[in-house]
C-alpha positions in Angstrom: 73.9 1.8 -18.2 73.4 4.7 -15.9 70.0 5.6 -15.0 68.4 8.3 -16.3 67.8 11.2 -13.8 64.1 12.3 -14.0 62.6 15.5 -12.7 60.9 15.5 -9.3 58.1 17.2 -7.3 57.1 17.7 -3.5 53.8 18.9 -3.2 52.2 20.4 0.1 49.6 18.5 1.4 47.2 19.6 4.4 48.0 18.2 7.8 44.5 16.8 8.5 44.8 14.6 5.0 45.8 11.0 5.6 44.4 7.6 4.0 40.9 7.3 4.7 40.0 10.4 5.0 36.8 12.2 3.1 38.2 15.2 0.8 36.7 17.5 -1.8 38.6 18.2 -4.8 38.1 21.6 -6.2 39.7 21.4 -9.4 38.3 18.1 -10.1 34.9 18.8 -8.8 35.1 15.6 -7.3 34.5 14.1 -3.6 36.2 10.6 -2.7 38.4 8.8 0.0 41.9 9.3 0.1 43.8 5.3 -1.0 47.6 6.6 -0.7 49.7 8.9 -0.5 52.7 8.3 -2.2 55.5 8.6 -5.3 54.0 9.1 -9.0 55.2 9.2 -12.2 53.2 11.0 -14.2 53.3 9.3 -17.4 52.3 12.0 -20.1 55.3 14.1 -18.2 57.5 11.9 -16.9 57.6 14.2 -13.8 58.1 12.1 -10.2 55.4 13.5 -7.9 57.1 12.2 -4.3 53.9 12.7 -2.0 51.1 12.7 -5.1 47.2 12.2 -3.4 45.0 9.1 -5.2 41.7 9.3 -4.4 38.8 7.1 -4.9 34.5 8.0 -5.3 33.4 6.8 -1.6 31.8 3.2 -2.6 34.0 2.6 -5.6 34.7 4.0 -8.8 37.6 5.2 -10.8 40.7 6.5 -8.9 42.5 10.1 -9.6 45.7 11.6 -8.3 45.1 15.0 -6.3 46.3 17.7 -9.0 47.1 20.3 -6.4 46.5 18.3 -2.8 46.6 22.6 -1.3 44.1 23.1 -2.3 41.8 19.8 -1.1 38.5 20.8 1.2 36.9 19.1 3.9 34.5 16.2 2.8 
């Protein structure tokens, strides 16, 4: 069985962002901690995001991935 090829994305992500640090999501209207950055697979899409942002509210709460990580402010 050969495996199936699936689409993939790169997105550009600001050189100041790392795990742990404090962004601001504009899109989201949201402001957390960075947990990872890493590979994603979408799973409405199917789409394989290689360097997708999750974020987390600072003190807990319910993770997101970074829809457009370019666009990310200062925390």
């Amino acid at each position: 069985m050969s495996p199936q090829s699936r689409n993939r994305q790169r997105q550009t992500i600001p050189g100041w962002v790392s795990e742990g640090t404090l962004i601001h999501d504009p899109l989201k209207r949201r402001t957390g901690v960075v947990q990872f950055i890493g590979e994603f697979e979408d799973p409405k899409t199917r789409v394989v995001i290689q360097n997708a942002v999750f974020a987390r509210p600072e003190g807990g709460g319910v993770e997101w991935v970074v829809e457009d990580p370019s666009s990310l402010e200062r925390g």
